[in-house]
N, C-alpha and C positions, 0 to 999 in steps of 0.2 A: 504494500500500500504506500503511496506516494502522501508525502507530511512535509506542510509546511511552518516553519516559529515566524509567528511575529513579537516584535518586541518593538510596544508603543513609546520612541522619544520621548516624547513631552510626561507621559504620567510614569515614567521608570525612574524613581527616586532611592538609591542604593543607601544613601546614608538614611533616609527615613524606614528602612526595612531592618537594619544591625546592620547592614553588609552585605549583600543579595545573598538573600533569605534564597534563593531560586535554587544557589549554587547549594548551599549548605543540604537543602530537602532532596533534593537531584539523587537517584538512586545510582543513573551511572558515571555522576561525580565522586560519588560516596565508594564506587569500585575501583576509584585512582584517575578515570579519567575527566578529560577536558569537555563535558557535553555543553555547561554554562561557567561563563567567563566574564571577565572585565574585557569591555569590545578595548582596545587600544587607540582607537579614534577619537571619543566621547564619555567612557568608562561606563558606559551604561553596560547594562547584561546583553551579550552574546550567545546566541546557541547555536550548534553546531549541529546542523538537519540532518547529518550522516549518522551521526549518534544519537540523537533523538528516540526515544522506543515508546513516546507518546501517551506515557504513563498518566498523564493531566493532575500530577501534586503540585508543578509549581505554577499552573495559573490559580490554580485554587488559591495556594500559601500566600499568593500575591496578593500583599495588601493593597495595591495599586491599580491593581487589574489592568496589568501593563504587557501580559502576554497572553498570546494566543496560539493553541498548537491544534491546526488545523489540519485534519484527514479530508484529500482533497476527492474529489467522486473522481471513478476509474474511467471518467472518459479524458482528463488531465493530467495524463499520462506523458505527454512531452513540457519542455521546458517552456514560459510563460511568453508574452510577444516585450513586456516590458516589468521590471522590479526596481523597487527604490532600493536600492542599496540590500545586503545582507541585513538577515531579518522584516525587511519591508515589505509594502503592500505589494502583489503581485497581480498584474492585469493576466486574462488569458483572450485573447481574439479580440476582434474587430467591429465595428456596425461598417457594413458597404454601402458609402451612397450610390445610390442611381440614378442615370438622367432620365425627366421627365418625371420623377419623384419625389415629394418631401416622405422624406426619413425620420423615424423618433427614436427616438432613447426613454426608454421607461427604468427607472430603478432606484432601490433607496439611498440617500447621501451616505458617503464612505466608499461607497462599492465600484469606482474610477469611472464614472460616465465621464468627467471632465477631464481624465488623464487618458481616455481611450479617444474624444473630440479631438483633443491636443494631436495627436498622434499623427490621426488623420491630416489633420491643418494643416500638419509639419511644424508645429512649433515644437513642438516634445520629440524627439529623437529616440528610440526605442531600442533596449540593449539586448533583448531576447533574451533577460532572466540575466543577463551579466554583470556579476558583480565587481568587473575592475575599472568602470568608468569606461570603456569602448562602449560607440555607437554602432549600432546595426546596418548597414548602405544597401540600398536600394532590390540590391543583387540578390543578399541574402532574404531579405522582406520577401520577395516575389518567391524565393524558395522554398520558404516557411509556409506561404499561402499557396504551395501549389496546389492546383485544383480545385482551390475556390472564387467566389467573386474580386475578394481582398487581393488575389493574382490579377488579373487585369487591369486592376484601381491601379496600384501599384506600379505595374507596366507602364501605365499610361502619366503616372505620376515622373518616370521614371526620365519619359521620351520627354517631357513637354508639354505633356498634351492638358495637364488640369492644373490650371489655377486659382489659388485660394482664395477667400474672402474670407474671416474670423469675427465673430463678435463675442468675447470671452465673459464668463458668467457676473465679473466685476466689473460692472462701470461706474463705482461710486473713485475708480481709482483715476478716471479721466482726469479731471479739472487738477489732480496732482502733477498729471503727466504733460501737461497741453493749459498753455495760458493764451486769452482770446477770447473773439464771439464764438458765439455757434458758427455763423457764416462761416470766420475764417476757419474753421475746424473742417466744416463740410467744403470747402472750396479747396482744402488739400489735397482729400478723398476724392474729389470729383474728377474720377479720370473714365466718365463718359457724356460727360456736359447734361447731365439730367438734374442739377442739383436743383430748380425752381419746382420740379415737377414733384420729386420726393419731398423735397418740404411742406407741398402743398397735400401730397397722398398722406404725409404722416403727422397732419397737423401744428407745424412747427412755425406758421410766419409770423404768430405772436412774440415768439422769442428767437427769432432768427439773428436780432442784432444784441442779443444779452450776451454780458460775459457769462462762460461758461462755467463759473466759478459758483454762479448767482442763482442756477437753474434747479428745480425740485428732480428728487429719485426716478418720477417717472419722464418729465420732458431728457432729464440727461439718458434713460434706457432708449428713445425713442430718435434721439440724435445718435448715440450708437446704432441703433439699425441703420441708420442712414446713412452716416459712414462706410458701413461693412457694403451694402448695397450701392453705393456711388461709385465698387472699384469696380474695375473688367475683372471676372471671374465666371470660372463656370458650376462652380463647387462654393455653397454658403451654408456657413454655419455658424447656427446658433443656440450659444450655451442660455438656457434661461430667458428667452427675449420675451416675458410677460414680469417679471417683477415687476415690480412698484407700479405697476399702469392700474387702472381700473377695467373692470368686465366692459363696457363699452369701447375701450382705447385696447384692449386683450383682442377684441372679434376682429376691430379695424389692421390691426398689426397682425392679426390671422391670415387674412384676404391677402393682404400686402404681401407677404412671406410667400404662401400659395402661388402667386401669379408670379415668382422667379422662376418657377422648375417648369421647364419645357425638353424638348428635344433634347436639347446642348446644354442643359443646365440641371444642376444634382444640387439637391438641399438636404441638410441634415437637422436638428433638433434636439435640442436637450429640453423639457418642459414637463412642471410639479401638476401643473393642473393640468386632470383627466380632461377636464371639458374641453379647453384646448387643446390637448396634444389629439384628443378626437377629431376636433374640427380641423387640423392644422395637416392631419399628416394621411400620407398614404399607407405606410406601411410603416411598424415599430419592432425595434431590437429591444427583448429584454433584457435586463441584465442581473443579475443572480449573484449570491458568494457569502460572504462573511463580511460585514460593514468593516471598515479598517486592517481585513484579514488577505481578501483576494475579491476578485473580481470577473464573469465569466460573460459571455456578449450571445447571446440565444441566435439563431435563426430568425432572419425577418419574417412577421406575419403580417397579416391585415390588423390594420389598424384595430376595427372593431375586435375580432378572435385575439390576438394580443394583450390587451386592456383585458379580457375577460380572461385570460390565462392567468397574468399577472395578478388580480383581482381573487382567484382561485388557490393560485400559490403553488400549481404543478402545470409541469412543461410535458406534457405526455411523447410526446416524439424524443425528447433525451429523457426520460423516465426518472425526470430528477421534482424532489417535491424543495423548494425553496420557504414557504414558510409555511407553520404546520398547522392554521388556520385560515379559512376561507374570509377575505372581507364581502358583507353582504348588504344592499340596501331592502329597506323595506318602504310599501307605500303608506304613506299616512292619513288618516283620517281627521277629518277637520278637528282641531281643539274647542271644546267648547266650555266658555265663560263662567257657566254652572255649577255654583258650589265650590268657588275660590274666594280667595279673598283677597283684596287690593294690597298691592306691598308699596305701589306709588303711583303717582298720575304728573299730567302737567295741563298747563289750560295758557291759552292767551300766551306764547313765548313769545316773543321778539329780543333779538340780539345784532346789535351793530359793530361790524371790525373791519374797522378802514372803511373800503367803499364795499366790503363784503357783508349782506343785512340777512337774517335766518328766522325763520318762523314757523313756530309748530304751533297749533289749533290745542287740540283739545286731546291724550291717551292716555291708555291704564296700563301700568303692568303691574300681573297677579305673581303671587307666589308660584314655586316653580314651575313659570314660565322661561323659555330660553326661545328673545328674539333677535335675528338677522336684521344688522342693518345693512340695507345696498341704497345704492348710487355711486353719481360717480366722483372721482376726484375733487376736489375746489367744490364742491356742495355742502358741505356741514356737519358730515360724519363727526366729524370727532369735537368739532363745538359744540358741538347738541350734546355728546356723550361727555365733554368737559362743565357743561350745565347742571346735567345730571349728579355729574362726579363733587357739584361744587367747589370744583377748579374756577369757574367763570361764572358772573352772577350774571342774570339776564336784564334788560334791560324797560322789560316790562312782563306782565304774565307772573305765573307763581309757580314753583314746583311743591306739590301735594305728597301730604305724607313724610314721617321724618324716620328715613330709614340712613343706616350706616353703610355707607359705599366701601368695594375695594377696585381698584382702578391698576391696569392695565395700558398705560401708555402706547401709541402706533413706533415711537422713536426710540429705544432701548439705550440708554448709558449703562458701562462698566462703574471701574473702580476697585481701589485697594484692596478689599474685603476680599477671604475666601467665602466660597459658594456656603458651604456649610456653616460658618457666621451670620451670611446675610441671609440665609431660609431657618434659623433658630430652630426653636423648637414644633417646627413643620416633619420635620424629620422623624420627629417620633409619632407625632399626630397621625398624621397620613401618608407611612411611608408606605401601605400597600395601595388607598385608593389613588392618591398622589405622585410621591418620589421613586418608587419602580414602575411605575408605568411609562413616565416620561424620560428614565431612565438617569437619574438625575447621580446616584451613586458614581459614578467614574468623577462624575465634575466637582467631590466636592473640598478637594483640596486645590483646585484651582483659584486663583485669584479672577476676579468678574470680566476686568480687561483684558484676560488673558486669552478667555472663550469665544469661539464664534459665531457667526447670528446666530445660526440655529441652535448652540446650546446655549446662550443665553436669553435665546426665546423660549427656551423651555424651565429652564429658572424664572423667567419672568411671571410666565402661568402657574408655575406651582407655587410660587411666591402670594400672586395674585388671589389665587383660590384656597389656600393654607389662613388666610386672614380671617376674624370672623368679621359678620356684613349682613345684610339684606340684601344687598343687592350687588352684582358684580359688573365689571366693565370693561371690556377685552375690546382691544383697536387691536385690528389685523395680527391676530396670534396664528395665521398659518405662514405668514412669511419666513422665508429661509427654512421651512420643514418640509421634507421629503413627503410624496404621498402616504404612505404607511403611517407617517407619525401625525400629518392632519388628520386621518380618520382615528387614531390613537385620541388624538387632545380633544376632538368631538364629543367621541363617550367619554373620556374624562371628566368634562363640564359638564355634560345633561346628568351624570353616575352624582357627583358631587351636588349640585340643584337639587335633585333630587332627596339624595341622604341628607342633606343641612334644610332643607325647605323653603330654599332663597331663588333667588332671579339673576338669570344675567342678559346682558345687552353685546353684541356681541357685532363687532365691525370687520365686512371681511372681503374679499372680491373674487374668491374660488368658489364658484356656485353650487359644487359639492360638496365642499366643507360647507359651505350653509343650508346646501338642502340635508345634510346627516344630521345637522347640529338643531336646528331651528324648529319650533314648533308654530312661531309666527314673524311676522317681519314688518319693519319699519320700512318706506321708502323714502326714499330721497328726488325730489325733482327740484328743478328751476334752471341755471344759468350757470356754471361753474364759475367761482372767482366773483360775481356779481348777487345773484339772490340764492338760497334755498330754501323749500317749504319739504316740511313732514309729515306725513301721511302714513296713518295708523296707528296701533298695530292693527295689521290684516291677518286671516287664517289664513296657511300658506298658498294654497289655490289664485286666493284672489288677491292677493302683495304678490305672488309673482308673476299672474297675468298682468299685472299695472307694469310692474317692473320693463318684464321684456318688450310692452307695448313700443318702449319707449327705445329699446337696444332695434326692434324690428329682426326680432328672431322667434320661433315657436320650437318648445322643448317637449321630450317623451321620452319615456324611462323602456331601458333594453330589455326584450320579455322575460328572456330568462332570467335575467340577476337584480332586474329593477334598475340598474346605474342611468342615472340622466343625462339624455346627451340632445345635443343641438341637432335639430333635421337640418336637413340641405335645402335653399332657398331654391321654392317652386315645385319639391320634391313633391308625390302624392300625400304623403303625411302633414309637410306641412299646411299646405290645401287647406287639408281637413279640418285642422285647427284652426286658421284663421275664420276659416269660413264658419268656425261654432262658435270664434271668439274665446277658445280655448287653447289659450296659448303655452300652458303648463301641462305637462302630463294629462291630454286627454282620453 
């Protein structure tokens, strides 16, 4: 059987264990030899895979949970296409783009979708498992793939024949990298004289002349596409090109992506939301392994059978089961009013900021209630939820009822603090329905700035919901979480609402996290940046036929597994629904 060690840098602390506790437990340390060691580069622990006999004492003994000895499935039988270094993550295969195709990438953070996009790009150079710092050339890449599609990519990579476009998963790093307006950014990139037309396709001539320095998360994700697309390429790819945007600016930048792959043109995709990577792509590679352990690249499917594999948790054609639980939607029945009790209400809001004015009428929210708020961007999501919160006083109206908020910010700050300090005694409260589910044990001798969004968005939540309240208030808590872990923090929230008998308000723009989560929803309309008014709460039926009224899309859940997805404009389904006026699951 083929075994691989990892041995995570960052959480492998020798002088916090006596000394690596690893080596001392090690059975065939303890017979004289050298299985774990002090590496000589970093003195972190070293293990020697040849000697390995996969005993599992010292991830256990690891107080750190800094290793992992992983039994790889026997179809991994050769050496990897790329590994970080001895002891590191190991990729195995490839996703093949195709011309006249958008490509996806489905899989959970850790598991190298972004170190296998790399590859592809050509910005990451691929050692074929080699640990002495040599790169892989061309020659050898095509010999590795013989006989698959990755062989003629490759080839073709090799003559000339494909040229990259990149839009990588970080664009908050731009304005570090690039001082300027937009224009000038995009007018460098413009190397096919299209740059009025994409500004115009990706909504940008508002902030065409702002420094780039000056611009919000989603105008800067929205200028990165634009860039990537403004060069000559035949090959685009994109890691993540839905952050920070809202579901309205998510469909537009759907279309837009879509209408690159033709004939002479191959697009690829990295994307968290189902709904999107549904609407966006033709065909997705799953991808499978051990989060931070290894990483394996499936056979492309159809888009739809893909998402429902994945969804399932077994790849039946490699007869491999990847997690050992099915994610499942169910349909809901309308909530009804009857026999609750009010935990708060509001009447007459008005609130003025700058030349930005917001207005809610007249809603209740009952005790365990759990409602979605949508709209879009610059409408008043999170001032309305900062009203509530008592962050921001309104400036006419009254908020009803005197319930104790816990709040959940859209914009996460670190800080000095280990994790385990700043979540106190949550730890002990709810560390089953709380801190092992969001998995919070590996983080919690990290210091807050030291962790990434996504785990310290999941500190954020357990943080948030460990407080006592009436009422809770989560601004966009699936950002930076991998599919698996937004349908994780879903039931988390509604399991908690529940058990404590409180309410949350919940801000978010993956419409599957909100159709899992939400029993009703709040809507948002008016003018981005100008007015917003609030509307409801609705039962979800009828807040999300309002909702999409307005997106001009009609949605229906897939028969077998219930998952919600977007019909195709003009398609017979969608017909049917506008024509009943049933634009939500009819």
């Amino acid at each position: 059987m083929t075994r691989i060690a990892i041995v995570k840098k960052r959480e492998c602390n020798p002088a916090g264990c006596g000394g690596y506790l690893c080596a001392k437990v090690c059975p065939v340390n303890r017979k004289g030899e050298d299985c774990i060691k002090p590496s000589p580069i970093n003195q972190k622990a070293q293990i020697d895979e040849a000697l390995c006999i996969g005993c599992g004492i010292c991830p256990n003994r690891c107080p750190f949970q800094a290793i992992d000895i992983i039994n790889l499935p026997e179809e991994l039988q050769k050496e990897p296409i790329h590994r970080y270094g001895q002891n590191g993550f190991a990729l195995y295969s490839l996703p093949t783009p195709m011309f006249g195709k958008v490509v996806g990438v489905l899989g959970v953070n850790g598991i190298g979708k972004s170190t296998a996009i790399k590859i592809v790009a050509g910005v990451l150079k691929p050692n074929l498992g080699r640990t002495d710092g040599s790169e892989a050339g061309y020659d050898e890449l095509i010999s590795f793939f013989k006989g698959t599609e990755a062989q003629n990519f490759f080839e073709k990579v090799r003559d000339g024949k494909i040229t990259t476009s990149y839009k990588p998963q970080t664009v908050d790093s731009i304005p570090k990298q690039f001082s300027g307006t937009v224009k000038e950014l995009l007018s460098k990139a413009d190397q096919k004289g299209m740059l009025d037309k994409v500004v115009e396709l990706l909504e940008l001539e508002k902030i065409v002349n702002s420094d780039i320095k000056s611009i919000s998360g989603g105008e800067l994700q929205r200028v990165a596409i634009a860039a990537t697309v403004l060069k000559k390429a035949n090959l685009y790819i994109f890691d993540e090109p839905t952050s920070y945007l809202d579901i309205k600016q998510r469909i537009k930048v759907s279309k837009f992506i879509r209408g690159l792959a033709d004939a002479e043109t191959a697009v690829l995709v990295i994307e968290h939301d189902m709904i999107i990577l549904d609407y966006i792509t033709d065909l997705v590679h799953i991808m499978y392994g051990k989060e931070g352990g290894f990483g394996v690249v499936s056979m492309p499917k159809t888009t739809r059978m893909g998402i429902n594999i994945f969804l399932d948790g077994y790849l039946k054609e490699e007869n491999m089961r990847f997690r050992d639980y099915p994610i499942k939607f169910a349909a809901k029945p309308p909530v009804q009013k009857a026999g609750k009790d009010v935990q708060c209400g509001w009447s007459g809001v008005q609130k003025k900021l700058g030349n930005f004015s917001l207005s809610a009428d007249k809603g209740e929210v009952y005790k365990n209630d759990v409602i979605g708020l949508v709209g879009e961007n610059g409408i008043g999501k999170t001032s309305f939820v900062k009203i509530l919160a008592d962050v921001t006083k309104p400036d006419a109206g009254k908020i009803d009822g005197k319930v104790t908020v816990s709040y959940k910010p859209q914009y996460l700050e670190g800080g000095d603090d280990l994790v385990m300090t700043a979540l106190g005694d949550a730890l002990d409260k709810y560390d089953a329905q709380i801190i092992r589910p969001l998995n919070i044990k590996p983080l919690l001798m990290k210091k807050l700035n030291e962790l990434s969004g996504g785990e310290l968005q999941r500190v954020a939540i357990a943080l948030c919901l460990s407080r006592k309240a009436d009422l809770y208030l989560l601004d966009e808590p699936s950002a930076y979480l991998d599919v698996e872990q937004r349908i994780r923090v879903s039931k988390i929230i509604a399991d908690v609402m529940e058990h404590k008998g409180t309410s949350a308000l919940v801000v978010d723009h993956d419409l599957i996290f909100i159709d899992y989560l939400s029993k009703k929803l709040l809507v948002f309309e008016g003018e981005p940046a100008v007015h917003g008014s609030v509307a409801g709460p609705f039962d979800m039926q009828e807040g999300m036929n309002k909702f999409l009224t307005g997106l001009e899309i009609t949605m229906r859940r897939e028969e077998e597994i219930l998952r919600p997805r977007i019909n195709k404009p003009g398609s017979q389904k969608d017909r049917e629904q506008r024509s009943a006026n049933k634009l939500y699951y009819a």
